[in-house]
C-alpha positions as CSV (number, residue, x, y, z in Angstrom):
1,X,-71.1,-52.7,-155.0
2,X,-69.3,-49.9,-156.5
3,X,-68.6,-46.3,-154.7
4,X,-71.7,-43.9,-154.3
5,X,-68.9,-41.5,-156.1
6,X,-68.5,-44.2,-159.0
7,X,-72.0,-44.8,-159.6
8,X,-73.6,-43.1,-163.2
9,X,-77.0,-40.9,-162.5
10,X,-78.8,-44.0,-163.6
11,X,-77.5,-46.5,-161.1
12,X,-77.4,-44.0,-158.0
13,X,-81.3,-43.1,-158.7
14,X,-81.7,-46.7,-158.6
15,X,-79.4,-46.7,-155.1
16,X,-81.6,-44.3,-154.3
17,X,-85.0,-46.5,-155.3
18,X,-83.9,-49.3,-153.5
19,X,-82.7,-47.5,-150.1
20,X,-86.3,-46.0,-150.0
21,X,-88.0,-48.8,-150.2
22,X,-85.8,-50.7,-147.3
23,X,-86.1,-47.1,-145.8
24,X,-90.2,-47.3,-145.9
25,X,-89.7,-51.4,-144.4
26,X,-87.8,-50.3,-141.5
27,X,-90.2,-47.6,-140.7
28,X,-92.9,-49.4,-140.8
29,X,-91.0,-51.9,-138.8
30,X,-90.4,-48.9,-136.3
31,X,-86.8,-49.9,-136.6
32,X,-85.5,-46.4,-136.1
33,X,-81.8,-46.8,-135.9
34,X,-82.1,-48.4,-139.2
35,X,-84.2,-46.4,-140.5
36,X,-82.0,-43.4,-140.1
37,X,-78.9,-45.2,-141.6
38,X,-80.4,-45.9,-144.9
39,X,-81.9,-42.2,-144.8
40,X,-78.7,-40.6,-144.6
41,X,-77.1,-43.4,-147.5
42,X,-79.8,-41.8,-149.2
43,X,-78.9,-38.4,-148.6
44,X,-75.7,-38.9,-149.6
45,X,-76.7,-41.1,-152.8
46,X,-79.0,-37.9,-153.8
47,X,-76.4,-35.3,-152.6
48,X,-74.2,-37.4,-155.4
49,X,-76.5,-36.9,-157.6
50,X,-77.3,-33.3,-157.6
51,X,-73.5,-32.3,-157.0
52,X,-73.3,-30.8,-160.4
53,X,-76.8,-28.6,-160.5
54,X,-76.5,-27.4,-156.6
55,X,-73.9,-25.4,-154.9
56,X,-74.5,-24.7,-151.0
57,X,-74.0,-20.7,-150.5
58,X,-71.2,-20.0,-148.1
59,X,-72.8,-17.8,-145.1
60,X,-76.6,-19.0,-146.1
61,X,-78.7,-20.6,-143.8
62,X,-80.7,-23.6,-144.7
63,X,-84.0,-25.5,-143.2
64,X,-82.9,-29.1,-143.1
65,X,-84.9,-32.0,-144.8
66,X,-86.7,-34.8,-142.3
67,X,-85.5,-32.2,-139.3
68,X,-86.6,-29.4,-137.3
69,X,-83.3,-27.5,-137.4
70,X,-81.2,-25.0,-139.5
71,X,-77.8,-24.9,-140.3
72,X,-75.6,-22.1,-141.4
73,X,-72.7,-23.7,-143.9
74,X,-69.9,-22.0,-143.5
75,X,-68.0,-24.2,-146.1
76,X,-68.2,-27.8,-148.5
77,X,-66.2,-30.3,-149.3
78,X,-67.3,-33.0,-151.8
79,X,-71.0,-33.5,-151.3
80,X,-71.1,-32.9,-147.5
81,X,-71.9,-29.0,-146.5
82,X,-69.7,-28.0,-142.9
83,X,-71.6,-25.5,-141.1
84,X,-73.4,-24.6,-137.7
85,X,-76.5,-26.5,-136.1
86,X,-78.8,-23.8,-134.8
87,X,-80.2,-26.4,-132.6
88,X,-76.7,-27.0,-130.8
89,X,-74.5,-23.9,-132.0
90,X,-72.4,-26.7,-132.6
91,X,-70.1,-27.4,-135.9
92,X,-70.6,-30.6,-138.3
93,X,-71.6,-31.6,-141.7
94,X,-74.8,-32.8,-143.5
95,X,-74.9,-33.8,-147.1
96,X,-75.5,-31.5,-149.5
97,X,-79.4,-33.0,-150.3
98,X,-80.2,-32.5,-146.9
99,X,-80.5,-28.6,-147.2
100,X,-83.8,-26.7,-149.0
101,X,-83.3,-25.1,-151.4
């Protein structure tokens, strides 16, 4: 299986079909941890792509998708955003889908 970076638009929406449908499974399933890990594959697929059409603003804060949180990016690199958690004041990085816009 090639990179998500590799894919064309045409094969990551299909990435992107197929994680959500093992997504929904291991929901249903109630297999969380599972769950979780093909969410954020999908996040990333998706933050892949939109890389071209969406640019995070530097200093904006964000609602997050699938959480009850915010985070403040403070900078990118590739598809993940860096920023603060308002939740946790603490530092990390999300992928680029994962923020509303």
């Amino acid at each position: 299986m090639p990179l998500l970076s590799e894919m064309t638009k045409e094969e990551l929406q299909a990435e992107m079909d197929r994680l959500r449908e093992q997504g929904q499974v291991a929901f249903d399933e109630q297999r969380q941890t599972e769950y979780e890990t093909l969410m954020q594959r999908w996040y990333l697929a998706k933050s892949y792509l939109i890389r071209d059409t969406f640019r995070p603003e530097i200093g904006r804060t964000y609602e997050l998708e699938e959480e009850l949180d915010s985070f403040t990016v403070t900078g990118q690199k590739g598809v993940m955003a860096w920023g603060i958690r308002f939740s946790t004041g603490l530092e990390g990085a999300v992928p680029i889908a994962m923020l509303k816009h």
